[in-house]
N, C-alpha and C positions, 0 to 999 in steps of 0.2 A: 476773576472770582475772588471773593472775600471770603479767606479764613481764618480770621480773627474771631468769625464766633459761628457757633455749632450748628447748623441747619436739621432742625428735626427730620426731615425729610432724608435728609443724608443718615443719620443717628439710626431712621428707622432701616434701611437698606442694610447696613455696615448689622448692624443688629440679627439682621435675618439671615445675612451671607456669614457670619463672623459664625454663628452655631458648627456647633461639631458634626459633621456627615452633612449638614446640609448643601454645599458646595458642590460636595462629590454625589450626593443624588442626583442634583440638578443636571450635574458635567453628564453621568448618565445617562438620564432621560435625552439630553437632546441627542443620541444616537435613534429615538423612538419611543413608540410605549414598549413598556417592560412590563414582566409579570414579575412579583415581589421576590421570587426566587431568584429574577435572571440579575436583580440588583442588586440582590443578596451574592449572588458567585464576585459578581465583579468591585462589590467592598465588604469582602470577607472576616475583616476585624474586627466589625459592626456584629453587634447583637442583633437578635429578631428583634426583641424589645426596643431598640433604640431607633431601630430601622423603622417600625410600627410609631415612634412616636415623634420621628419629625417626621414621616410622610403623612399624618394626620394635621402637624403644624403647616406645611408647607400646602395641605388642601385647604386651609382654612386661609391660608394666607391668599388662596387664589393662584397658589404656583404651578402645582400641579391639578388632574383631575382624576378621579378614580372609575372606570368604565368595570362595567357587571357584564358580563355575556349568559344569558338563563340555558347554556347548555347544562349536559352532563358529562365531568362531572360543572360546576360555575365555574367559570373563565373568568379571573378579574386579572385589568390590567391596569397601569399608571403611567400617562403621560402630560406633560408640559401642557399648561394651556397661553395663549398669545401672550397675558404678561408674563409665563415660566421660559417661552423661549425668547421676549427681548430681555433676559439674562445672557444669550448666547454670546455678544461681544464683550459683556465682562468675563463671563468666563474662559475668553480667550486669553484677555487680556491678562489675568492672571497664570496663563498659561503661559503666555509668550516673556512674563517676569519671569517665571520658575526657570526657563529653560537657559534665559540669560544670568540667571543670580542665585540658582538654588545647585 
């Protein structure tokens, strides 16, 4: 592999994973779809605001999907879509660093 020069492709990825919460949403979600509260318990540092606005960046980005259920009261929930879960081996991979080095 040649890294002598930047591959946008790569830029955009590092880009998207590099955001703040957005990592840990993902890690999240591949336990399942979550209702925004159940992601909220489990990254508690996180603001609603913050929470609300990379899981709006990360549906646009096609990471996630946002699923409406028309009970009452509405039932929304958020899970991985096929390009959100082949994240699943980096996000390992990054895990299997932290556990050796962090």
């Amino acid at each position: 592999m040649d890294y002598s020069h930047m591959c946008p492709k790569y830029e955009t990825a590092a880009e998207l994973l590099g955001k703040k919460w957005s990592g840990l949403i993902i890690r999240v979600l591949l336990g399942g779809p979550k209702r925004f509260k159940e992601i909220k318990e489990q990254i508690p540092d996180m603001s609603d605001k913050m929470l609300t606005d990379r899981m709006k960046e990360l549906e646009q980005s096609q990471i996630l999907k946002r699923n409406v259920y028309p009970e009452m009261p509405v039932r929304i929930e958020y899970e991985l879509t096929e390009k959100g879960l082949g994240l699943e081996p980096v996000i390992q991979s990054i895990q299997d660093w932290g556990e050796q080095w962090c």
